[in-house]
C-alpha positions, -999 to 999 in steps of 0.1 A, spaced: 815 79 -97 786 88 -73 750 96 -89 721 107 -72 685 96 -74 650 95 -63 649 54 -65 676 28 -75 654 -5 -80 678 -39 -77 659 -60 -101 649 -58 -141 625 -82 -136 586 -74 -142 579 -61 -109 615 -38 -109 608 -29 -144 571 -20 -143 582 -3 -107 604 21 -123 582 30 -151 554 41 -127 585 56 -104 595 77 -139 555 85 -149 556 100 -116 583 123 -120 612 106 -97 647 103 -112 652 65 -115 679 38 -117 676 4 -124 699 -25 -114 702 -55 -133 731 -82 -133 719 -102 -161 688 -88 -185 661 -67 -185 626 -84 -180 643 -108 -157 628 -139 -151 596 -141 -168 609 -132 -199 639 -148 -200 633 -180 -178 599 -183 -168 565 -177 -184 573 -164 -219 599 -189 -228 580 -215 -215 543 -205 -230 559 -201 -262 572 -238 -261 539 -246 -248 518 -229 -274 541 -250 -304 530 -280 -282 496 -274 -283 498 -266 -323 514 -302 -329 493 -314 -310 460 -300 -328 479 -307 -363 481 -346 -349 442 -346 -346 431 -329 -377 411 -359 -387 383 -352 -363 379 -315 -378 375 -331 -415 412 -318 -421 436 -346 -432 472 -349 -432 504 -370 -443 518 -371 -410 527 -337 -392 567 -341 -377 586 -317 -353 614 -295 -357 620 -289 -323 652 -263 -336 623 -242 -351 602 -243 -318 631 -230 -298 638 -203 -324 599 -195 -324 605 -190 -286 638 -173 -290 628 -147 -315 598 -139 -289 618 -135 -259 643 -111 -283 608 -93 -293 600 -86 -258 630 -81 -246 644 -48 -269 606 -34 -258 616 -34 -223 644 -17 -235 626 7 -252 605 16 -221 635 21 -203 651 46 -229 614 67 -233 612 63 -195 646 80 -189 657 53 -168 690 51 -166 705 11 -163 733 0 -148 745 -33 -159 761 -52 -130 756 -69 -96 744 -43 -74 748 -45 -35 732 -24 -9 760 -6 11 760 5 51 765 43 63 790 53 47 809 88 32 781 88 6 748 88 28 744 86 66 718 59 64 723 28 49 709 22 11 735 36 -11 739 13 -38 769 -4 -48 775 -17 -84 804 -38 -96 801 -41 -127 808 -69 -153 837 -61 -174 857 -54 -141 858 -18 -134 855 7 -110 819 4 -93 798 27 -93 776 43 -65 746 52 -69 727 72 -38 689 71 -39 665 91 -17 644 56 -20 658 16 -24 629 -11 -42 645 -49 -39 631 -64 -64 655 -94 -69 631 -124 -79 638 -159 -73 657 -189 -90 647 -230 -92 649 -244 -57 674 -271 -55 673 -309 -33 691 -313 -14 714 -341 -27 709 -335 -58 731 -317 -78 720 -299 -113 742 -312 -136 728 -297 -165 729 -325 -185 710 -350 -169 695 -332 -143 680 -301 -147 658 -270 -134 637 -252 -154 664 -225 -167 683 -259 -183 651 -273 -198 641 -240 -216 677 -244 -237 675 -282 -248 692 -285 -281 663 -312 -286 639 -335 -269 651 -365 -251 630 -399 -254 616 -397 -214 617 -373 -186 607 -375 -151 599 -344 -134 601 -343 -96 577 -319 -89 536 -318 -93 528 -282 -88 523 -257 -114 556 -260 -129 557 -292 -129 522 -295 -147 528 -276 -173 563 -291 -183 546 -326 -181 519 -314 -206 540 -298 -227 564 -327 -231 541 -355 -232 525 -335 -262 556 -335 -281 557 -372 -280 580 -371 -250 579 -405 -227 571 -387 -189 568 -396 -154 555 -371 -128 562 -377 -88 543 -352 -64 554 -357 -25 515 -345 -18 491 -365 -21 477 -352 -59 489 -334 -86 485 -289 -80 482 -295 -42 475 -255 -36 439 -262 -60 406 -272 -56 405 -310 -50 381 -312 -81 405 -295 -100 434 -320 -91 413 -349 -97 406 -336 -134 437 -328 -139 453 -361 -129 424 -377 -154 441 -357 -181 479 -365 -176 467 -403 -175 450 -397 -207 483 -382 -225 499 -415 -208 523 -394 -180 526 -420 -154 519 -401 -118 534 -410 -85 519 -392 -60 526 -393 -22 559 -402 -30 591 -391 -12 626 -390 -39 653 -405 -23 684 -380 -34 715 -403 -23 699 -433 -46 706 -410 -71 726 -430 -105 734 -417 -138 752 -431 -169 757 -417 -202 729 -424 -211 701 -424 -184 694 -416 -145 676 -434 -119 663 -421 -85 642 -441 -59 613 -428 -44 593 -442 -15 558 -442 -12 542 -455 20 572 -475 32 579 -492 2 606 -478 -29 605 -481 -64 629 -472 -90 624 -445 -114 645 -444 -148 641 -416 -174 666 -402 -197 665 -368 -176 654 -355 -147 640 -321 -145 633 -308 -104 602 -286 -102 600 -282 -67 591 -244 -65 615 -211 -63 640 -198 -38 636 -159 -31 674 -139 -45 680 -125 -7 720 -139 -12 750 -112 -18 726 -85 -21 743 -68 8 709 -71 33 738 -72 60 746 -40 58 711 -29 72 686 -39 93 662 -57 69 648 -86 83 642 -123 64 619 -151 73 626 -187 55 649 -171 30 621 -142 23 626 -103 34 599 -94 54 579 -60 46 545 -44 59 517 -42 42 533 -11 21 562 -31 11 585 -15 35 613 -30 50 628 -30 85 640 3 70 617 22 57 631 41 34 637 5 12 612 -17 1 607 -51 -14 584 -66 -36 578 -98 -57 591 -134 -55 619 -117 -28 590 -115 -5 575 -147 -6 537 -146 -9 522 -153 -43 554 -158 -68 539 -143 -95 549 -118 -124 516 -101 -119 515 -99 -81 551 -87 -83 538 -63 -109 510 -46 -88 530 -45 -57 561 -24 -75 532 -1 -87 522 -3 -53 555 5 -31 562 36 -55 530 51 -51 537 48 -16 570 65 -20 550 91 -35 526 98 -4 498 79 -19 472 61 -4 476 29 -17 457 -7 -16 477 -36 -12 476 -67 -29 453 -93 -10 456 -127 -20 424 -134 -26 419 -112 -54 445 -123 -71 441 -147 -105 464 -181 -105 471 -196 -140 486 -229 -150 493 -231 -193 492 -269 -193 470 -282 -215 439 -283 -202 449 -249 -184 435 -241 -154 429 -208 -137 419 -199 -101 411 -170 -78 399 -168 -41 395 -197 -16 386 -235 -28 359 -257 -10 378 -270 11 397 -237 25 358 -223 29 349 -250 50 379 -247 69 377 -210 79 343 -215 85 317 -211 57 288 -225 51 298 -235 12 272 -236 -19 291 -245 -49 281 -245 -84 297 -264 -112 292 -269 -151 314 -288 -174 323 -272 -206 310 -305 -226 274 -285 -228 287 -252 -240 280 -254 -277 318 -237 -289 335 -259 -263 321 -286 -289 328 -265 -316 365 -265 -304 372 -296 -303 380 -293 -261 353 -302 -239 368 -315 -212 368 -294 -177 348 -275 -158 338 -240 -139 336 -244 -101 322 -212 -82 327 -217 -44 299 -195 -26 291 -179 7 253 -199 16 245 -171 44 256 -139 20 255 -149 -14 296 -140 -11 318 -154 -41 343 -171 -25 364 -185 -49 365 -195 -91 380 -229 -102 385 -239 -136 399 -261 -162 397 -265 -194 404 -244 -226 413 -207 -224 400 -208 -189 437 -183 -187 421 -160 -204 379 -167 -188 395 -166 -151 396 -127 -159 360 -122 -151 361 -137 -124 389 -115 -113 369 -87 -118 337 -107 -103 364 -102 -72 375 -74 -74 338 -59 -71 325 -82 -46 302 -96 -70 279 -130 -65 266 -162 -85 237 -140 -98 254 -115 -107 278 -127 -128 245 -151 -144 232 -124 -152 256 -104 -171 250 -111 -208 274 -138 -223 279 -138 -264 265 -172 -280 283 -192 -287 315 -186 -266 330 -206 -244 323 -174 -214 289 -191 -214 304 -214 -191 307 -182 -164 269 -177 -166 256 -214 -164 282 -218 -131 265 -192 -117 231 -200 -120 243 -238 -110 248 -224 -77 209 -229 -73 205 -255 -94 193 -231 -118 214 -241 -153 197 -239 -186 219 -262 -201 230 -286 -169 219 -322 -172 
């Protein structure tokens, strides 16, 4: 059977889902693609399952030092069965929304593997959409005016290593342990990486962390890796950093696994009850039938203009399929993005330097815009301002006062160039500085907006007067 519409996304994830709601908003008759569930994924795989886990971490480990708040207790234990029904029941939540969406929407679904088609009898330009669906029957076609790839990514594998689910594992294994093992080594420093560390080593798990760079969060501001490697140490995660994993020395046994890594010439065996590989994502460019057409891929990523278009431009991709910034909200703005396009809008683009970066570890830390050492390199003269959240009065309050706000300035135009933080809630703080961005604002400016007393915002306002060694409260 052959339906036509104004878009066929291939993708339920948050940038094809949030695409075809702004697609239906806008009047277009829309069709939505999705092998396995919407919300894709962030809500199945990625940052809700894993906040969720990380927010029953951070509870157990606040119930663990109640003492200091004047709040005793007899001894706080986990039920890690509950945690993953805590995070289970979430995901479900969140999930049958996205469904609703779709249903007041009037987005029709198609369940199944869908696969972009050639010219053919159904349209004489390629894009006509090809679904084979699960249960084995015919497919159908569906044949859009407009084609959005939004695809999304999966764990990038090592080569020589093979996930075995049981002792090794990716992220998508991890989320589903039945329960926690006694150590874990995580190959892997980067934002995943991080927070998994954190996470485990706060539910009492035993863990190891090696990062091939040279510190932990390599794409951060050198202060913030540095702070952030003092924090691991403090939860006891022994770091290896600068260090190479060996894949072919590979060994498991019932009941652990053992990889060598190198560092500087000389190896060192690792041993851990599991191994967990957080070495980034892999864009979903496979069996997606880009052969058909004349799309064009770089490094595994399909390549697009500055609109989103494709080599053809009557199909478009967006989010982690794309390469860029792999995250839920880039790939959010740029659906929004391509379909306002579609619709003869004049559209702005996502530029990377507007664009927030959040790790949920705990500390968290949050990011937007260039670091020191980026500035310097593309030829700034740098001011920078910095104030630790150990003099903001609720920071105390809170029990968390380690970390810092970093603002990274322009010297010659009082430009922001950049926002570095971490610490507590700085997920939620980096938004200011987002906006701070967004409107081109400076150090003064954002020092002199008004920030409530006591709140740990404060920290926004003494940054910004730091840039000129103006702080109220700095030492």
């Amino acid at each position: 059977m052959a339906n036509n519409y104004d878009l066929v996304i291939l993708g339920a994830g948050t940038g094809g889902y949030v695409a075809a709601i702004r697609a239906s908003q806008r009047g277009m008759s829309v069709a939505i693609v999705e092998e396995k569930k919407l919300g894709g994924t962030c809500l199945h795989q990625g940052c809700i399952p894993s906040k969720a886990l990380l927010k029953s971490a951070e509870v157990y480990r606040t119930v663990q030092e109640s003492e200091s708040f004047g709040v005793l207790n007899d001894g706080a234990t986990l039920d890690f069965t509950k945690v993953q029904n805590r995070k289970d029941e979430i995901v479900d939540r969140l999930h049958k929304g996205v469904q609703h969406l779709m249903k007041k929407g009037n987005i029709d679904v198609y369940e199944g593997r869908g696969r972009i088609l050639g010219p053919s009898i159904f349209s004489p330009s390629s894009g006509t959409i090809s679904v084979e669906k699960p249960d084995g029957g015919e497919n159908d076609m569906l044949i859009p005016k407009n084609v959005l790839i939004a695809t999304g990514s999966r764990p990038r594998r090592l080569q020589g290593i093979d996930i075995d689910g049981q002792h090794v594992l990716t992220s998508d294994e991890a989320l589903q342990l039945e329960q926690l093992p006694a150590s874990m080594m995580i190959v892997g420093g980067g934002v995943i990486g991080v927070e998994w560390a954190s996470m485990l080593a706060d539910f009492g798990v035993d863990v190891t962390l090696v990062e091939y760079a040279d510190r932990l969060l390599p794409q951060e501001d050198e202060a913030i890796s540095k702070e952030m490697a003092r924090a691991m140490k403090k939860k006891k995660v022994k770091i290896h950093t600068g260090a190479q994993v060996i894949p072919e020395s590979l060994q498991k046994d019932e009941a652990t696994v053992a990889v060598n890594v190198d560092k500087n010439g000389q190896q060192k065996t690792l041993t851990s009850e599991k191994l967990l590989l957080a070495i980034g994502r892999s864009g979903n460019v496979e069996d997606i039938g880009l052969q058909n057409t004349d799309i064009k891929t770089d490094q595994g990523y399909i390549v697009t203009n500055d609109v989103y278009q494709t080599k053809e431009s009557h199909i478009y991709a967006i989010g982690d399929v794309i390469g860029g910034m792999q995250l839920a909200h880039v790939a959010s703005h740029e659906g929004i993005a391509a379909v306002d396009h579609m619709a003869g809008e004049v559209i702005h683009p996502v530029k990377q330097h507007v664009v927030p970066r959040c790790t949920y570890s705990a500390p968290e830390v949050a990011s937007i815009g260039l670091s020191e050492q980026e500035a310097h390199d593309q030829g700034f003269d740098v001011k920078t301002g910095t104030f630790p959240f150990k003099a903001i009065g609720k920071a105390l309050i809170e029990g968390k006062t380690d970390g810092f706000v970093k603002l990274v300035n322009d010297a010659k135009t009082d430009d922001l160039l950049g926002v570095h933080m971490i610490g507590a809630r700085v997920t939620e703080l980096i938004a200011e500085a987002s906006l701070a961005q967004l409107l081109d604002a400076t150090p003064w400016e954002i020092s002199e907006a008004i920030h409530p007393h006591p709140s740990l915002s404060e920290v926004m306002g003494e940054a910004g007067l730091q840039v000129e060694g103006m702080a109220i409260h700095g030492s």
